[in-house]
PDB file of N, H, CA, C and O in Angstrom:
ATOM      1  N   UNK A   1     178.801 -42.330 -63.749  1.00  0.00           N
ATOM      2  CA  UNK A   1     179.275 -43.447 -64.568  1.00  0.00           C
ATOM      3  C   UNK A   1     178.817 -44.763 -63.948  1.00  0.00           C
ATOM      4  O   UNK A   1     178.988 -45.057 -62.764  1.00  0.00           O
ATOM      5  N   UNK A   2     178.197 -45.556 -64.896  1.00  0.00           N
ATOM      6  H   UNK A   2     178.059 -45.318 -65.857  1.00  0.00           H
ATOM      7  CA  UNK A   2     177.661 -46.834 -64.117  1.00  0.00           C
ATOM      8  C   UNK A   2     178.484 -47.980 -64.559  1.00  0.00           C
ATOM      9  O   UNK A   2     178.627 -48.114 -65.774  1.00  0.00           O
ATOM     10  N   UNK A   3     179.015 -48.779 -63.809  1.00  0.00           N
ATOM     11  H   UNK A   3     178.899 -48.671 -62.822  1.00  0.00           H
ATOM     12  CA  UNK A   3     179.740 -50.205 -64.649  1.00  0.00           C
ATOM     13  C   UNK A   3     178.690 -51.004 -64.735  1.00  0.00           C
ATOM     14  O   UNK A   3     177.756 -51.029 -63.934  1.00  0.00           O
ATOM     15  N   UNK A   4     178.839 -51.796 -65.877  1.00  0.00           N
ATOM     16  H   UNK A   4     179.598 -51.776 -66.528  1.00  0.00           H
ATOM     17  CA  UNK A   4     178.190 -52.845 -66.433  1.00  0.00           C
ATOM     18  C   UNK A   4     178.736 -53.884 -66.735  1.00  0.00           C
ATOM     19  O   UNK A   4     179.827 -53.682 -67.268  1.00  0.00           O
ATOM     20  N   UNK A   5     178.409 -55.145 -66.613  1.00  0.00           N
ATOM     21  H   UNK A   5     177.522 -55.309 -66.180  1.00  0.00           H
ATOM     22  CA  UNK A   5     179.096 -56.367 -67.086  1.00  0.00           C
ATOM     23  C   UNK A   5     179.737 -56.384 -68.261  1.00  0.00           C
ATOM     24  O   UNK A   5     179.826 -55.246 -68.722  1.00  0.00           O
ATOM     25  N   UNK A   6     180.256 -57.275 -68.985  1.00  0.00           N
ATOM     26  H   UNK A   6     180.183 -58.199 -68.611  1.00  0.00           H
ATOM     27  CA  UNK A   6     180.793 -57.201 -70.030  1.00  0.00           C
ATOM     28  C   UNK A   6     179.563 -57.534 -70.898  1.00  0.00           C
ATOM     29  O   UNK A   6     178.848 -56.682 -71.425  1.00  0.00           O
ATOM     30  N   UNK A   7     179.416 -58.708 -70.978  1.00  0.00           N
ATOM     31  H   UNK A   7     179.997 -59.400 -70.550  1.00  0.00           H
ATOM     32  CA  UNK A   7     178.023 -58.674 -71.615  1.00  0.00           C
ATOM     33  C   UNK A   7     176.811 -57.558 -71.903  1.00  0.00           C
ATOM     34  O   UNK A   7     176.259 -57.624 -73.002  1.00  0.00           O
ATOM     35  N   UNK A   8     176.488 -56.794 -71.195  1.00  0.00           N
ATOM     36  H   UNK A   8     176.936 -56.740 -70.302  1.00  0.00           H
ATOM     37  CA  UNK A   8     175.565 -55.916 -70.849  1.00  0.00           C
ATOM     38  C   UNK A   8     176.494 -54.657 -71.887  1.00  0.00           C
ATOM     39  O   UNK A   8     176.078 -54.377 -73.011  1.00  0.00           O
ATOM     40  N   UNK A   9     177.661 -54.055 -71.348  1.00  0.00           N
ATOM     41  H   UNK A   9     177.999 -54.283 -70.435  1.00  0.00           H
ATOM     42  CA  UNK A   9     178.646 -53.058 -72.124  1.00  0.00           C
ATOM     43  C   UNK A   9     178.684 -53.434 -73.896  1.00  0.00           C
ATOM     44  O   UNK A   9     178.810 -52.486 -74.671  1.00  0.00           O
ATOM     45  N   UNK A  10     178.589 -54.598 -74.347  1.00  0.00           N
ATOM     46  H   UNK A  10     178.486 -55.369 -73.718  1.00  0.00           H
ATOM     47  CA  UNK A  10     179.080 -55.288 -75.259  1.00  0.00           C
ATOM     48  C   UNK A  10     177.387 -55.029 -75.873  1.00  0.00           C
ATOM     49  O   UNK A  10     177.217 -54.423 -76.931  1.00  0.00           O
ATOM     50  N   UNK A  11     176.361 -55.501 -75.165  1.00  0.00           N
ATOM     51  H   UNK A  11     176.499 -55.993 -74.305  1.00  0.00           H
ATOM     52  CA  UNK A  11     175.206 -55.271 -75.995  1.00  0.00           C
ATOM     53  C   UNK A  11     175.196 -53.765 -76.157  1.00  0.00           C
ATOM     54  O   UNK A  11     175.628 -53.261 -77.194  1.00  0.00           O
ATOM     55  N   UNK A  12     174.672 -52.965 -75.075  1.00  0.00           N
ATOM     56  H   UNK A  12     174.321 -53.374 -74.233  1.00  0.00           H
ATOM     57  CA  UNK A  12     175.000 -51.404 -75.436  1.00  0.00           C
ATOM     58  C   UNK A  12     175.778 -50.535 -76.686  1.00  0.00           C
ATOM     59  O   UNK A  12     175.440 -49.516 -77.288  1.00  0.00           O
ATOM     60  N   UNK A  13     177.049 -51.468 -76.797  1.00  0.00           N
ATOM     61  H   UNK A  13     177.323 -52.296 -76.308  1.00  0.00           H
ATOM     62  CA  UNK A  13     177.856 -51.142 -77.504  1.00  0.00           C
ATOM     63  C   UNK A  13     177.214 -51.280 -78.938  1.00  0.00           C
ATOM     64  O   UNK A  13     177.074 -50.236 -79.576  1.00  0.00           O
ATOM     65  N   UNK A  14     176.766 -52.603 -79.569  1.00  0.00           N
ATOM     66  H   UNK A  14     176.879 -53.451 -79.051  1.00  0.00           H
ATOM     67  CA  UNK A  14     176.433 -52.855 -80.338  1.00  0.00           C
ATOM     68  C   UNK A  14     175.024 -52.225 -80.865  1.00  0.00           C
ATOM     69  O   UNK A  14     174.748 -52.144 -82.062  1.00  0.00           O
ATOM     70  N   UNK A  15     174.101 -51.755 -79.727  1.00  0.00           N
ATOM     71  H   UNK A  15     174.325 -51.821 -78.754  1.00  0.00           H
ATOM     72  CA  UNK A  15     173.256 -51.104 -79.951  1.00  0.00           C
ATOM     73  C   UNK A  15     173.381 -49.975 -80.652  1.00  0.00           C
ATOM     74  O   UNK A  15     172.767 -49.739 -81.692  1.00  0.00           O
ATOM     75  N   UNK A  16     174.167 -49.249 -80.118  1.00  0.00           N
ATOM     76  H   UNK A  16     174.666 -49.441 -79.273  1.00  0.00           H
ATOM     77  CA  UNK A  16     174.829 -47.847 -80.227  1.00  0.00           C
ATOM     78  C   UNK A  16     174.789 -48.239 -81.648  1.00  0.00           C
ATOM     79  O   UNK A  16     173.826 -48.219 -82.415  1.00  0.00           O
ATOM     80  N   UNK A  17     176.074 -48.621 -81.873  1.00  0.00           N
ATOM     81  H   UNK A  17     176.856 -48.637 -81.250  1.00  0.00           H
ATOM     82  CA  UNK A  17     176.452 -48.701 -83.505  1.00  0.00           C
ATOM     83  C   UNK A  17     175.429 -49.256 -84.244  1.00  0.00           C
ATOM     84  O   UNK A  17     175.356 -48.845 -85.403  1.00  0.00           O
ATOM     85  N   UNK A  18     174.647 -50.048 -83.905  1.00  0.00           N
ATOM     86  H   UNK A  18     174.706 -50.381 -82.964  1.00  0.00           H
ATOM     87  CA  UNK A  18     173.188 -50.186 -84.732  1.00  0.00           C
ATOM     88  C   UNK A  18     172.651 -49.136 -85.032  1.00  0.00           C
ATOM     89  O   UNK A  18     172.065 -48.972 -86.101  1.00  0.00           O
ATOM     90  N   UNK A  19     172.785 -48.118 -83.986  1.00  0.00           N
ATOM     91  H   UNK A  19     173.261 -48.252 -83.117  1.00  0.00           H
ATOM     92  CA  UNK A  19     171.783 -46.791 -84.005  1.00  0.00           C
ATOM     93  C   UNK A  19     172.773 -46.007 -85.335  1.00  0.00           C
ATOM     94  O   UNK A  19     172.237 -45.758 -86.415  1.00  0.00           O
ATOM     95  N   UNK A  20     174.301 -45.666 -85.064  1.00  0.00           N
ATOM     96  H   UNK A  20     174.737 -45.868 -84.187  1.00  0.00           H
ATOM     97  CA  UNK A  20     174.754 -44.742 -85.840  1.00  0.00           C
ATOM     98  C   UNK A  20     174.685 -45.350 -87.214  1.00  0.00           C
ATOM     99  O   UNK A  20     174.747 -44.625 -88.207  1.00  0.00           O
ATOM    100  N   UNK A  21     174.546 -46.800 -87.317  1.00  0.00           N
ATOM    101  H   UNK A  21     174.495 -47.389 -86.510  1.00  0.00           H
ATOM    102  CA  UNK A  21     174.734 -46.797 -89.172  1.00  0.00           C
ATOM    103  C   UNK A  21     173.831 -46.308 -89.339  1.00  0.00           C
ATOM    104  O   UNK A  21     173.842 -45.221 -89.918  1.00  0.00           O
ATOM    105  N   UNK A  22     172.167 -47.117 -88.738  1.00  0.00           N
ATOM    106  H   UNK A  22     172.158 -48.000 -88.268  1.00  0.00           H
ATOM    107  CA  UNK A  22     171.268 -46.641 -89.044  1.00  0.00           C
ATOM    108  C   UNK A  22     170.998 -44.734 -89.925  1.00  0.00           C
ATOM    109  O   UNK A  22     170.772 -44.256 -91.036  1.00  0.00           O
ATOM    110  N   UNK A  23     171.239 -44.257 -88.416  1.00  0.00           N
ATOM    111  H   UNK A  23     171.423 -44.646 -87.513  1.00  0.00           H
ATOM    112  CA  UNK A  23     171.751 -42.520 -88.794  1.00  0.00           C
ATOM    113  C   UNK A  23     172.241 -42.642 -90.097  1.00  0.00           C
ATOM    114  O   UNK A  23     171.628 -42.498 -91.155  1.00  0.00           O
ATOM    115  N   UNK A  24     173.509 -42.945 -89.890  1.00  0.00           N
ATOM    116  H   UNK A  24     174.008 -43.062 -89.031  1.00  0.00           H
ATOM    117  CA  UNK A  24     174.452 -42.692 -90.785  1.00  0.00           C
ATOM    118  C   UNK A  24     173.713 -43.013 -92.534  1.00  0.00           C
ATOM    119  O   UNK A  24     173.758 -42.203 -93.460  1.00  0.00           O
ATOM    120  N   UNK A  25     173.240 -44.053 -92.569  1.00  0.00           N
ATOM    121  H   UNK A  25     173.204 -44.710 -91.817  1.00  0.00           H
ATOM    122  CA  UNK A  25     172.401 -44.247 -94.030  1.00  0.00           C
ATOM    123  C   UNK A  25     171.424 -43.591 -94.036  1.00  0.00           C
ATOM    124  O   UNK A  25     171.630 -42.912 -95.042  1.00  0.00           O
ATOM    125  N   UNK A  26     170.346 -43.229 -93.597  1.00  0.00           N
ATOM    126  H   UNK A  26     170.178 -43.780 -92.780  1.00  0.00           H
ATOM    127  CA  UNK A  26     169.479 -41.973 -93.790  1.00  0.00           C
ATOM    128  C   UNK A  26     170.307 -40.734 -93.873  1.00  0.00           C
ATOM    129  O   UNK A  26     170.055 -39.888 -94.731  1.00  0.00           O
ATOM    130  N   UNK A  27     170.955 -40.638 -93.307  1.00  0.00           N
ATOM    131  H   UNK A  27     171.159 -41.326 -92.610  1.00  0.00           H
ATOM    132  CA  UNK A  27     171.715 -38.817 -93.771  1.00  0.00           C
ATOM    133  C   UNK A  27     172.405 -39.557 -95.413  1.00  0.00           C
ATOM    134  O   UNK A  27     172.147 -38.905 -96.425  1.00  0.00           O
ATOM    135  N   UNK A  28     172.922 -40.370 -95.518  1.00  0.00           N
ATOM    136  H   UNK A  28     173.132 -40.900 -94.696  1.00  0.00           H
ATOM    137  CA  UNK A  28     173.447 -40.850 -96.912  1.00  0.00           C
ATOM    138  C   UNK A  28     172.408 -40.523 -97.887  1.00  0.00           C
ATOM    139  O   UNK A  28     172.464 -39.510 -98.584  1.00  0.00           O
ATOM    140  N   UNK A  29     171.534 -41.311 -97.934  1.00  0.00           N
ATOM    141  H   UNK A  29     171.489 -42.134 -97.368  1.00  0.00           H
ATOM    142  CA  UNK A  29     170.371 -41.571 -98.421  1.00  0.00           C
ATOM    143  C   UNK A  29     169.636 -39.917 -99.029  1.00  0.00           C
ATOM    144  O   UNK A  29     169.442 -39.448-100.150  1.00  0.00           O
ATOM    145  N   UNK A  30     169.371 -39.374 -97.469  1.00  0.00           N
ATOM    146  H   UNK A  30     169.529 -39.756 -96.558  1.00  0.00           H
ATOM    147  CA  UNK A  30     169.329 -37.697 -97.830  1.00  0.00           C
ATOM    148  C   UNK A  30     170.132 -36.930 -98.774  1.00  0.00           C
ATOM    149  O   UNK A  30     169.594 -36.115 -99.523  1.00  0.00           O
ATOM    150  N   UNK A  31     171.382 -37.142 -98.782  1.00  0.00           N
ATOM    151  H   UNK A  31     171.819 -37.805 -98.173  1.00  0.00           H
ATOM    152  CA  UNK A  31     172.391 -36.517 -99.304  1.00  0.00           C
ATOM    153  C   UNK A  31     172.494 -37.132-100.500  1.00  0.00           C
ATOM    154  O   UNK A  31     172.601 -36.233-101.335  1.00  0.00           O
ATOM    155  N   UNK A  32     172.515 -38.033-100.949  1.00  0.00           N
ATOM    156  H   UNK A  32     172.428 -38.763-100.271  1.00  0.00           H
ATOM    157  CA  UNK A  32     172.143 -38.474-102.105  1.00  0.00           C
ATOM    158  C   UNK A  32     171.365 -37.679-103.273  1.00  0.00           C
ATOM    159  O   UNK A  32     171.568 -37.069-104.323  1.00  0.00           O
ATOM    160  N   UNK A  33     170.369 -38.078-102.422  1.00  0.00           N
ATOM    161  H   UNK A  33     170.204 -38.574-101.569  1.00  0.00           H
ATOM    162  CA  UNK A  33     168.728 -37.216-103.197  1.00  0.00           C
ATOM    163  C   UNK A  33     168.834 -35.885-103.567  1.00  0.00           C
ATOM    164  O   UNK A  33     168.393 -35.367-104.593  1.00  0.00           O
ATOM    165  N   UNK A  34     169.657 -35.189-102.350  1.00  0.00           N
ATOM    166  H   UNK A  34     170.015 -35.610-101.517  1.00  0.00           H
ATOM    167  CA  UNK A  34     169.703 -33.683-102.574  1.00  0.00           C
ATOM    168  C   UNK A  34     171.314 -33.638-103.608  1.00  0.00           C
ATOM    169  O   UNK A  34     171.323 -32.773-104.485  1.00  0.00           O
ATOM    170  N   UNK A  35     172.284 -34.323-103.513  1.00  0.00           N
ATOM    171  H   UNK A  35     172.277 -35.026-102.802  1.00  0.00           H
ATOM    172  CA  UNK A  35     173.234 -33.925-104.540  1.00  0.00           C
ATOM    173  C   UNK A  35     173.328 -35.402-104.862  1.00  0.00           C
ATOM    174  O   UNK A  35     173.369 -36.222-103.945  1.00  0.00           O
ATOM    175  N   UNK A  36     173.372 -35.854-106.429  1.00  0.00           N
ATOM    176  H   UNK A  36     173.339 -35.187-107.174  1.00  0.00           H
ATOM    177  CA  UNK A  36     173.344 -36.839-107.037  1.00  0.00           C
ATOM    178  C   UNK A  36     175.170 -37.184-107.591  1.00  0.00           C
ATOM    179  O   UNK A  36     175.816 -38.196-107.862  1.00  0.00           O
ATOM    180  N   UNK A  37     175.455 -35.608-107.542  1.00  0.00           N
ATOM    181  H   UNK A  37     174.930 -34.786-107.322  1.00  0.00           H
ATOM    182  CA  UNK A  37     176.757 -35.722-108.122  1.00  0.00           C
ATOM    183  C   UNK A  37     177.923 -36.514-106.839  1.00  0.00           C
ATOM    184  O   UNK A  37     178.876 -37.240-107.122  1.00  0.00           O
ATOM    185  N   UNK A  38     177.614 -36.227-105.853  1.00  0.00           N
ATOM    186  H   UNK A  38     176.839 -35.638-105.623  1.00  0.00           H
ATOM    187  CA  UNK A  38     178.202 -37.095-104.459  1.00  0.00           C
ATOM    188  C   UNK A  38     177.765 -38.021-104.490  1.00  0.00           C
ATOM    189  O   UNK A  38     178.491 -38.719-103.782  1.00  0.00           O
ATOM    190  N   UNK A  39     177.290 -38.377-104.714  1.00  0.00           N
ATOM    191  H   UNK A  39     176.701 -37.810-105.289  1.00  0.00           H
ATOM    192  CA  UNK A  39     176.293 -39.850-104.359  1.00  0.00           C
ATOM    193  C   UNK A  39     177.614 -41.320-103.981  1.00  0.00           C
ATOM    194  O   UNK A  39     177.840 -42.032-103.003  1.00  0.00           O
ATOM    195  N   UNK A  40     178.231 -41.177-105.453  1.00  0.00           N
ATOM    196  H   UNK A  40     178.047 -40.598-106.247  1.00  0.00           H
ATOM    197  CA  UNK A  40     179.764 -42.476-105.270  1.00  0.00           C
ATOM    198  C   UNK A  40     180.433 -42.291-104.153  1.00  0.00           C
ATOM    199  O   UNK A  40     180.597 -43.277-103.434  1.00  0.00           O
ATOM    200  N   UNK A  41     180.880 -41.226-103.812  1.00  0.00           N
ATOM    201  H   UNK A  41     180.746 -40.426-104.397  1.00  0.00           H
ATOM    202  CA  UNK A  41     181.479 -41.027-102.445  1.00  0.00           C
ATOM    203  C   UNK A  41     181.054 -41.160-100.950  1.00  0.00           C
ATOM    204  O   UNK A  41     181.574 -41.693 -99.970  1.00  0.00           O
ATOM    205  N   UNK A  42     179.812 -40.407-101.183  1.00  0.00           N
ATOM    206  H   UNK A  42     179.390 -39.974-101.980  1.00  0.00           H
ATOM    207  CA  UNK A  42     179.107 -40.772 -99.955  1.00  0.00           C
ATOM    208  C   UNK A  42     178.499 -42.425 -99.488  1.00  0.00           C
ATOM    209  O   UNK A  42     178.549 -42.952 -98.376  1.00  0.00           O
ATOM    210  N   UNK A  43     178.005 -42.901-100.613  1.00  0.00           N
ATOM    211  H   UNK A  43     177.964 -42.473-101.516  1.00  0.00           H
ATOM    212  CA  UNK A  43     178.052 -44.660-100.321  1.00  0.00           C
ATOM    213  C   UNK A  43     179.019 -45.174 -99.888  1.00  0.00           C
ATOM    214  O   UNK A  43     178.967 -45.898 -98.893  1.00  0.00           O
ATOM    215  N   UNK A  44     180.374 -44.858-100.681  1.00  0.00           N
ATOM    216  H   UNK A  44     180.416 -44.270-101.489  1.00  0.00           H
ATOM    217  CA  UNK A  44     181.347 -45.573-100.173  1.00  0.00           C
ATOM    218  C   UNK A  44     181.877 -45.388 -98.687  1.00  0.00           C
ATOM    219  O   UNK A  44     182.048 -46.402 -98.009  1.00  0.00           O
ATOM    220  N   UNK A  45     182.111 -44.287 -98.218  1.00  0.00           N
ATOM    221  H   UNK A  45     181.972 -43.463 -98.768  1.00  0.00           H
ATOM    222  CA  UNK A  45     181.869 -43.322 -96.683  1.00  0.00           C
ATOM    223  C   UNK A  45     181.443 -44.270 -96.236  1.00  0.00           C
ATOM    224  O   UNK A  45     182.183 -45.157 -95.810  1.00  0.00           O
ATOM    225  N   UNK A  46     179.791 -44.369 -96.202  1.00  0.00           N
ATOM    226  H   UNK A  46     179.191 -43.649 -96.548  1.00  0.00           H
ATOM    227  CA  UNK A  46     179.146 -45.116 -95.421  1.00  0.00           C
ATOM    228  C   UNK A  46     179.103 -46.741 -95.422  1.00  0.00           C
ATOM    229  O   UNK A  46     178.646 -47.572 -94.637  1.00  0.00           O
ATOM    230  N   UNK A  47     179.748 -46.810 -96.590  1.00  0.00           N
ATOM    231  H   UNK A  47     180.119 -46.135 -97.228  1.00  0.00           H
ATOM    232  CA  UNK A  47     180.287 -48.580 -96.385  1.00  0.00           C
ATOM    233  C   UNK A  47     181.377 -48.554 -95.255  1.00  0.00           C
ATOM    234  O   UNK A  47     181.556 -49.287 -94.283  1.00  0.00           O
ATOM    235  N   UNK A  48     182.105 -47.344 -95.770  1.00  0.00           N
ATOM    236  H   UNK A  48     181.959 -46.748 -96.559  1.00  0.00           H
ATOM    237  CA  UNK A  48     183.368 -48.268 -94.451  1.00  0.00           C
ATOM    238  C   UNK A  48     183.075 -48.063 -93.082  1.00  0.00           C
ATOM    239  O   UNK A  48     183.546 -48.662 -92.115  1.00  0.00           O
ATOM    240  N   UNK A  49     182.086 -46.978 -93.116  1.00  0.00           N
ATOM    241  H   UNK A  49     181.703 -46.492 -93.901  1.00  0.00           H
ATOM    242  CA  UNK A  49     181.941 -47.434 -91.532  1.00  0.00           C
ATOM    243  C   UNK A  49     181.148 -48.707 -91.251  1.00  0.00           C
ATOM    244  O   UNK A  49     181.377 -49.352 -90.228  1.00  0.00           O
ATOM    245  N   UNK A  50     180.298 -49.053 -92.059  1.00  0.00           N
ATOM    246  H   UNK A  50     180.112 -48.528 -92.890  1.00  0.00           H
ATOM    247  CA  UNK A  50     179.517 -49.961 -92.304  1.00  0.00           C
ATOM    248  C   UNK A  50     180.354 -51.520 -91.738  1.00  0.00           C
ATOM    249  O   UNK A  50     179.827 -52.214 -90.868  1.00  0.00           O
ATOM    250  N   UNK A  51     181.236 -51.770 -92.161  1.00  0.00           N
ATOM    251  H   UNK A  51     181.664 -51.206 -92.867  1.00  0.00           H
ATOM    252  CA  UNK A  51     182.676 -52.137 -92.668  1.00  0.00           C
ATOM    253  C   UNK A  51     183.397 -52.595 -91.399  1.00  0.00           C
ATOM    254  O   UNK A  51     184.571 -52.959 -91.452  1.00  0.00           O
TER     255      UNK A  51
END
């Protein structure tokens, strides 16, 4: 385990979650395409994490 400044933890952090929406809307996006009938639900999903 390494400590990091706050600053430094705080960018990381934000990185991270840059990375998972990212994820997170391509698997949407996928899932979409492949079932159209989900589609309302799964956007909304990914808004609130968005959110």
């Amino acid at each position: 385990m390494i400590i990091l400044p706050d600053c430094w933890s705080m960018n990381m952090v934000n990185g991270w979650m840059m990375v998972m929406v990212t994820s997170i809307r391509r698997n949407t996006a996928a899932t979409e395409a492949r079932t159209p009938v989900n589609a309302t639900s799964n956007t909304s999903s990914s808004k609130i994490v968005i959110a």
